[in-house]
VOKOL-419566 format. One line per 5 residues: number of its first residue (from 0); their letters; for each residue x, y, z of C-alpha. Coordinates in Angstrom, 2 decimals, always signed. Layout:
REM residues N
NUM = A = X:Y:Z ~ ...
***
This chain:
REM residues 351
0 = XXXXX = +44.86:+28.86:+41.14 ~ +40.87:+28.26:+42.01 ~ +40.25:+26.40:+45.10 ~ +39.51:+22.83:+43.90 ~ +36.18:+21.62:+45.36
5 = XXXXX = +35.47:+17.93:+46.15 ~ +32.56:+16.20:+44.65 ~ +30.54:+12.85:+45.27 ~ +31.56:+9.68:+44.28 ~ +35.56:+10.71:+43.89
10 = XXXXX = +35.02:+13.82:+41.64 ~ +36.60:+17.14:+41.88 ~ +36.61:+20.77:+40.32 ~ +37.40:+24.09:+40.38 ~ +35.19:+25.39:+37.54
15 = XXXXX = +31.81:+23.47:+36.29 ~ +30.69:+24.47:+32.75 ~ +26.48:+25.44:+32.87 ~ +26.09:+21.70:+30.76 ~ +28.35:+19.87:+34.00
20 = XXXXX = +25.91:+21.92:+36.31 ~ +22.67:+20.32:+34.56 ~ +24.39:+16.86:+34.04 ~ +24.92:+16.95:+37.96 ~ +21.44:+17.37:+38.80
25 = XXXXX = +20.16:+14.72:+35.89 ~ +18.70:+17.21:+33.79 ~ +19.78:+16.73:+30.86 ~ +18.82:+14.43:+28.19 ~ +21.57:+13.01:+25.87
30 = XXXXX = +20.86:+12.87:+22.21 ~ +23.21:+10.21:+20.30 ~ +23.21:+11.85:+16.95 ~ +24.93:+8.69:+15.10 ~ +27.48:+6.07:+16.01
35 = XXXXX = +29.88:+6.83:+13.00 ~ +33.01:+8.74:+13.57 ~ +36.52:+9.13:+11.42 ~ +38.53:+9.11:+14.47 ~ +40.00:+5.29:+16.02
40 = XXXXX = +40.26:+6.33:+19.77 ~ +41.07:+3.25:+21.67 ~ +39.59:+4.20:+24.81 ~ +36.39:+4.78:+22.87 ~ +33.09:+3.16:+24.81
45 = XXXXX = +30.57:+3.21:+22.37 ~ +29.03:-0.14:+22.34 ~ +28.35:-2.86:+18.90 ~ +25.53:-1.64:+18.73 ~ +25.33:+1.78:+18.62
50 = XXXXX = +28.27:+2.03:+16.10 ~ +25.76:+2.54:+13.27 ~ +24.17:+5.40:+11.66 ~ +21.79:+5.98:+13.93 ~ +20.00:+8.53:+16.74
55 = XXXXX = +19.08:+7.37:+20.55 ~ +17.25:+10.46:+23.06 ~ +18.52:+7.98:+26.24 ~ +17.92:+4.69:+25.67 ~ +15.12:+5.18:+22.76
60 = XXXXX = +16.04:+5.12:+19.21 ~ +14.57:+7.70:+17.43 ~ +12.47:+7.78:+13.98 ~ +10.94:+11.21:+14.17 ~ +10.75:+14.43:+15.65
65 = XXXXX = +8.21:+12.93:+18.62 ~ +10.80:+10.54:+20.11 ~ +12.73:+13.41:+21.10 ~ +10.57:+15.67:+22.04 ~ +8.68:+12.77:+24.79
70 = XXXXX = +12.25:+12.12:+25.61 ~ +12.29:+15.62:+27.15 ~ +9.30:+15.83:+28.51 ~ +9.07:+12.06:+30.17 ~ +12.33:+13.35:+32.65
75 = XXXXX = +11.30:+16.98:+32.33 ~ +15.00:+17.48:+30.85 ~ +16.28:+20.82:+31.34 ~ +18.91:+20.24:+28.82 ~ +20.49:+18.27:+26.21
80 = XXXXX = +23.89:+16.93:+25.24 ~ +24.71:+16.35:+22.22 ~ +26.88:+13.41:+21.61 ~ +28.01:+10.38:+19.10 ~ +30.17:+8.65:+17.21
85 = XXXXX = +31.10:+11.92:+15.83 ~ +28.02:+14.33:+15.90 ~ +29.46:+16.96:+13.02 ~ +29.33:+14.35:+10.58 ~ +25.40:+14.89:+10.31
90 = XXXXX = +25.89:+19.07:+11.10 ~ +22.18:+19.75:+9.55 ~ +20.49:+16.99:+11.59 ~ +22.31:+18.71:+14.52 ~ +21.58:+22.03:+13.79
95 = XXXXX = +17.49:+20.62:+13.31 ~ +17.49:+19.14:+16.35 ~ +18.94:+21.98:+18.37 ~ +16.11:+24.47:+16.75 ~ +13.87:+21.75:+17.64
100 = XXXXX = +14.38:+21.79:+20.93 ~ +15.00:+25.40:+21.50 ~ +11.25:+25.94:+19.50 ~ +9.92:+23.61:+21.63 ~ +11.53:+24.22:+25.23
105 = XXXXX = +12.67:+27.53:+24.87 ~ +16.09:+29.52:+24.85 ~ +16.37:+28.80:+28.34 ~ +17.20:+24.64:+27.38 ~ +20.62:+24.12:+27.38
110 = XXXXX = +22.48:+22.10:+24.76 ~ +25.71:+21.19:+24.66 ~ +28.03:+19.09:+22.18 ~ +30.96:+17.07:+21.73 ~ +32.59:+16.87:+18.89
115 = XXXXX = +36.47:+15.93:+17.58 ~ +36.43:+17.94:+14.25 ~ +37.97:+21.31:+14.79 ~ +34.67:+23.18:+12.72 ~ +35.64:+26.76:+10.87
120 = XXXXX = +34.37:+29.97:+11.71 ~ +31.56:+29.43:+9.17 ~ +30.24:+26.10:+10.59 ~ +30.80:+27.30:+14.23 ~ +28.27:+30.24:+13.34
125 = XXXXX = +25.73:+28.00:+12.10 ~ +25.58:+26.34:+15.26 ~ +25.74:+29.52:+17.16 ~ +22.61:+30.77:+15.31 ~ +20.92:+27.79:+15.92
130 = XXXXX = +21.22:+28.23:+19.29 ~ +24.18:+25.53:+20.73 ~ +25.01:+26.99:+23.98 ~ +28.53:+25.26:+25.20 ~ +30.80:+23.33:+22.52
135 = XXXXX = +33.19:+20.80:+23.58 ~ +36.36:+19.29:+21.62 ~ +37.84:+16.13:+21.62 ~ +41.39:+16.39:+20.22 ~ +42.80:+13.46:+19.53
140 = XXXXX = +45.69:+12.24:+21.66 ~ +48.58:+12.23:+19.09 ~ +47.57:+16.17:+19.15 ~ +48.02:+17.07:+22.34 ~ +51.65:+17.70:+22.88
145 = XXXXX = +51.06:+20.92:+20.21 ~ +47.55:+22.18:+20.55 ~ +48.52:+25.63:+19.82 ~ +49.55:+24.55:+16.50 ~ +46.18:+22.62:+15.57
150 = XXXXX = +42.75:+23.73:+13.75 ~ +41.50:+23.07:+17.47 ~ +43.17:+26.41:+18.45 ~ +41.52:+28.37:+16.10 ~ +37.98:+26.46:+16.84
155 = XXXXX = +38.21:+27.39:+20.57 ~ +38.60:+31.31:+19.59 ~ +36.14:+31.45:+17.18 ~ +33.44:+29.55:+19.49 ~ +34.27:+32.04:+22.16
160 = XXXXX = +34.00:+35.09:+20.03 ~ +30.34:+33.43:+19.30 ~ +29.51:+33.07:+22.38 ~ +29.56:+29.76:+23.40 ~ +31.09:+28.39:+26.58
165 = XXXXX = +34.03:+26.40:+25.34 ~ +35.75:+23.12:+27.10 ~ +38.24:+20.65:+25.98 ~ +36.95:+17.14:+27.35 ~ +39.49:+13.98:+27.15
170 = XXXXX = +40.29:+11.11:+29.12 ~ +42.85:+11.52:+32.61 ~ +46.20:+9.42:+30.73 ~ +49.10:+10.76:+30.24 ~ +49.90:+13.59:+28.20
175 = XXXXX = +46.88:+15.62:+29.26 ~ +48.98:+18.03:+31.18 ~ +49.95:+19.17:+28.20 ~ +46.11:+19.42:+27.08 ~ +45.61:+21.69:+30.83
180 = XXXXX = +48.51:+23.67:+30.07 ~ +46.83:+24.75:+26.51 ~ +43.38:+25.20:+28.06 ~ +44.77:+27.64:+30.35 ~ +45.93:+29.38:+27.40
185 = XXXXX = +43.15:+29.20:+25.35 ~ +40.81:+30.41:+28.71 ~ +38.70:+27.60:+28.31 ~ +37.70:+24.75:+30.64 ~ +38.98:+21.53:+30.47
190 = XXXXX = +36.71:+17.90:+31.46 ~ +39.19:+14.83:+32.22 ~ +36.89:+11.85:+32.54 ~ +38.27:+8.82:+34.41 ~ +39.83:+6.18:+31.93
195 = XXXXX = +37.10:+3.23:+32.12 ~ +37.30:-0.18:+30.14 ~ +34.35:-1.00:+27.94 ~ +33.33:-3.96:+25.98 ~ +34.42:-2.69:+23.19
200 = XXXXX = +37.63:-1.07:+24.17 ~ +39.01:-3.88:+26.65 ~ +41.89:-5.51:+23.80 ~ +43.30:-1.96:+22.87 ~ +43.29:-1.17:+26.69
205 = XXXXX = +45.49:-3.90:+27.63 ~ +47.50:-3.78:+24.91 ~ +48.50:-0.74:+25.73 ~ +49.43:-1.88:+29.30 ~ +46.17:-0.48:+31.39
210 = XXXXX = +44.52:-2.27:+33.73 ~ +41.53:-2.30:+36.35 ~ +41.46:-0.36:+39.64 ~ +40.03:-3.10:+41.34 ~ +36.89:-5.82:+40.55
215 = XXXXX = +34.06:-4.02:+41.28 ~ +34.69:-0.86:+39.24 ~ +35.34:-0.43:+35.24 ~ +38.10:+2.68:+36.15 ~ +41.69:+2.32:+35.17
220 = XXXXX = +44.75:+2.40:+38.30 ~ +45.76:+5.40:+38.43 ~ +43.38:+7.71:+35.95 ~ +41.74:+9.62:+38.95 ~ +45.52:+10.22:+40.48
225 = XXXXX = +47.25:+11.68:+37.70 ~ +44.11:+13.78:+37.26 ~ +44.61:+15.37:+40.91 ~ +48.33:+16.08:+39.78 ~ +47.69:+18.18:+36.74
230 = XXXXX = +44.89:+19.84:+37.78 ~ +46.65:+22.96:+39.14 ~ +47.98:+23.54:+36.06 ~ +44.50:+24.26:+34.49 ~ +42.35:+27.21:+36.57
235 = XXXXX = +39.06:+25.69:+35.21 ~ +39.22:+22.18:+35.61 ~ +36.57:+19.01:+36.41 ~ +37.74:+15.41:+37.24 ~ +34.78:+13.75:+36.58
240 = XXXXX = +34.59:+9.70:+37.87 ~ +33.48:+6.32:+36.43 ~ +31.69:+5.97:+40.20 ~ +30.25:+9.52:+39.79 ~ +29.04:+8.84:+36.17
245 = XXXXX = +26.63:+5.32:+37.19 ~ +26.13:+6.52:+41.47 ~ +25.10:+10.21:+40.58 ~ +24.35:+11.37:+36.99 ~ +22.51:+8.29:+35.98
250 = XXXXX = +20.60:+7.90:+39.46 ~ +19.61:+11.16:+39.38 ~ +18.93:+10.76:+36.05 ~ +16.62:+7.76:+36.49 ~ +15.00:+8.97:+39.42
255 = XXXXX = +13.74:+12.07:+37.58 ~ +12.41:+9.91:+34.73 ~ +10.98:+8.04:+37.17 ~ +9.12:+10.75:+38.80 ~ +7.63:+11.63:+35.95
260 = XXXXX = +6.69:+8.58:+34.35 ~ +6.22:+5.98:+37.33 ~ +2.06:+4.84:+37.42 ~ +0.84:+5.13:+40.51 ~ +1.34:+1.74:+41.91
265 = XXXXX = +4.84:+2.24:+40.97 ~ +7.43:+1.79:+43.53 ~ +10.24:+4.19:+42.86 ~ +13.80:+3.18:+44.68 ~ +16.87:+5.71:+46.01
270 = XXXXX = +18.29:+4.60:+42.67 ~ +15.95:+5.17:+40.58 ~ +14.48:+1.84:+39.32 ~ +10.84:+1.07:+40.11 ~ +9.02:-2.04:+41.62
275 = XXXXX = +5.52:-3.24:+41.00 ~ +4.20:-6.70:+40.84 ~ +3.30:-8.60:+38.09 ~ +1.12:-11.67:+37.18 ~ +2.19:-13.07:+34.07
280 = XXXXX = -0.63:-15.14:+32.51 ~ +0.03:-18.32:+30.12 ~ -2.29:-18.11:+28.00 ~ -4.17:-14.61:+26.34 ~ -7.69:-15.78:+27.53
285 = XXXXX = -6.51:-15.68:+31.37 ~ -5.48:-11.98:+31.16 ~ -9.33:-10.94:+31.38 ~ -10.36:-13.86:+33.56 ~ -7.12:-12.57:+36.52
290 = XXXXX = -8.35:-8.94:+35.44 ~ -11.73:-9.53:+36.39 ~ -10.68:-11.95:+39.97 ~ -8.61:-8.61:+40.54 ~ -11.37:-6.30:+40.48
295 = XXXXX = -13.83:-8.59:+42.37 ~ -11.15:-8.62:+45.28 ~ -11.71:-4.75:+44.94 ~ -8.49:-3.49:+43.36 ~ -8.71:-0.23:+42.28
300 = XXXXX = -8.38:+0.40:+38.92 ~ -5.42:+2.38:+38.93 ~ -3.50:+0.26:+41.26 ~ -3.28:-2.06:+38.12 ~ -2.43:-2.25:+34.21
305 = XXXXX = -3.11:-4.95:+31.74 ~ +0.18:-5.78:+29.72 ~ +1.04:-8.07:+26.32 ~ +1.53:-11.09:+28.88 ~ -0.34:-10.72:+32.07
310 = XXXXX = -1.04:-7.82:+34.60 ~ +0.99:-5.30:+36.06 ~ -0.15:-4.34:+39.92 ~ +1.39:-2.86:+42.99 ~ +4.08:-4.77:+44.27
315 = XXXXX = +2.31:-4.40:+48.04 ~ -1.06:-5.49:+47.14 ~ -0.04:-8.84:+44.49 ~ +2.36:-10.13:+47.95 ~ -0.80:-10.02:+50.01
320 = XXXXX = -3.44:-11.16:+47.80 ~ -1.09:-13.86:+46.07 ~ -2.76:-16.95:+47.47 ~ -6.05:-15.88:+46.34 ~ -4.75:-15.06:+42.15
325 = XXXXX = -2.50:-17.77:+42.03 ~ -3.17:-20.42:+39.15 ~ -1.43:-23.45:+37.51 ~ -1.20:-21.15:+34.76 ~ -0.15:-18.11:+36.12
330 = XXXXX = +3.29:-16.77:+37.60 ~ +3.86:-14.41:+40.45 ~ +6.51:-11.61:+40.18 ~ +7.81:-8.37:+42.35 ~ +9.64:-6.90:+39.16
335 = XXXXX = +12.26:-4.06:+39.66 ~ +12.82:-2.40:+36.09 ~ +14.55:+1.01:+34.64 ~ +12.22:+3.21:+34.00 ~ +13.00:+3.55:+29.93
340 = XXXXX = +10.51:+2.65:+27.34 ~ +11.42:-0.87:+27.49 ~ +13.63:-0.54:+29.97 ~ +15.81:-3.47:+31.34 ~ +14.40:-5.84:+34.04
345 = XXXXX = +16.95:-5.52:+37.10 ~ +15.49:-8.17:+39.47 ~ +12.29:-10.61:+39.36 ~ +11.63:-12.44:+42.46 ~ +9.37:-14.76:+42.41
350 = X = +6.38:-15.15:+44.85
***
């Protein structure tokens, strides 16, 4: 058995997969291919909203071949993962998108993809060629007490006599010893993720008896425990966290966006939000009149940024100038904000 190594925020492992190695570090952009998917899980997360027939790179929805490709370069992604809904389902817009990136960023950009279809020899080649580095399945759980006599079995051979790294990646519940037993089998890593509660997923959840670790986290009692006791069953394993999912992929995540996307009166934080201050103006006219007070009180240029509703300006310079700007029409804010195209306002504090 390989020594199992603990990680931040309550992970483990014994084996991490290139894609987990990338994912770690934030590297990798994730590329929603489309909400839509044949299987019913009823731990599935996916949101409302993205349950449609459509493409995110992050956050951004895509409508052509640019949105992904600024996607990659905006958090200088070394990576992608390839997720849904159920990804196969639009195999051609996969296989465009992973020749996309590879034409664009080179062999050397990882991709990886989920999927729960069991593809045949003949798919599994076209992905191959297109250049998919690491394949992951998602059997579903009614499967997993006989793996070895499912299409998944055959999938996992084939992708492996292609080339591709292959993993099995499910939720820590019950059952997936039997899922670690087969991996070890198969020679193929296996990904438990911790068993969270979603909006979506929260009825089926508790109707099938699960509840909450504890009120500050979205992880189910007992996911990460049973995951410790089945992992020496499986010589390539990874417990992978809700904690470690929000305190370490997505910070690092945001953080590298961050650094390559923050202006330079941009404030970036440990987690990877940014602060700047902001003078929202109440009427269009005052946006010029504040922009001009601004640069008579000799602000530099580039230490400010006119926006639909006001001005955006170093947090450190609007707190000591604020008496001077202030109007009857105007509002004072130190704004902390993701730093996605549109991203969502965290905090804004008024001065």
């Amino acid at each position: 058995m390989s020594e199992i190594i603990q990680g931040e925020a309550g992970s483990f492992y014994s084996f991490l997969s290139d894609g987990c190695k990338l994912c770690q570090q934030g590297a990798k952009m994730v590329l929603f291919i489309t909400g839509i998917c044949p299987k019913d899980c009823f731990y599935c997360p996916v949101s409302d909203e993205r349950r449609t027939d459509a493409t995110y790179a992050n956050e951004r929805k895509v409508f052509t071949d640019k949105d992904v490709l600024e996607e990659v370069r905006q958090m200088d992604a070394l990576g992608t993962g390839i997720t849904g809904g159920e990804p196969l389902l639009k195999k051609n817009l996969v296989i465009h998108y992973i020749k996309l990136l590879k034409t664009e960023f080179g062999m050397k950009h990882h991709i990886h993809m989920y999927t729960s279809i069991a593809p045949d020899r003949k798919m599994l080649n076209e992905l191959a060629e297109a250049g998919l580095d690491e394949i992951r399945f998602h059997p579903a759980v009614e499967l997993w007490d006989r793996m070895d006599d499912t299409s998944y079995a055959d999938s996992i051979t084939f992708a492996k006599e292609l080339g591709m790294e292959v993993g099995i990646e499910i939720p820590s519940i019950k059952g997936a010893e039997n899922v670690a037993l087969f991996a070890e089998k198969a020679g193929c890593f296996l990904n438990l993720n911790e068993l969270e509660f979603s909006d979506t997923n929260t009825d089926a959840m508790k109707a099938k008896g699960y509840t909450l670790r504890d009120d500050v986290s979205n992880a189910v009692i007992g996911s990460e425990e049973y995951a410790a006791e089945i992992a020496p069953a499986c010589d390539k394993i990874h417990f992978c966290s809700s904690s470690y999912k929000d305190a370490v992929q997505l910070r690092k995540r945001l953080i590298r966006i961050a650094e390559n996307t923050a202006r330079p009166f941009d404030e970036i934080s440990e987690d990877g939000t940014i602060y700047y201050g902001h003078i929202e103006c109440a009427v269009n006219e005052d946006i010029k009149t504040a922009s001009n007070e601004l640069l008579q009180m000799e602000v530099p240029p580039e230490m400010m940024e006119t926006t639909a509703d006001g001005i955006d300006i170093a947090g450190w310079i609007l707190e000591e100038i604020a008496e001077s700007i202030r109007s009857p029409i105007r509002k004072l804010y130190i704004l902390e904000r993701y730093p996605l195209m549109d991203g969502l306002i965290v905090e804004k504090i008024p001065l």
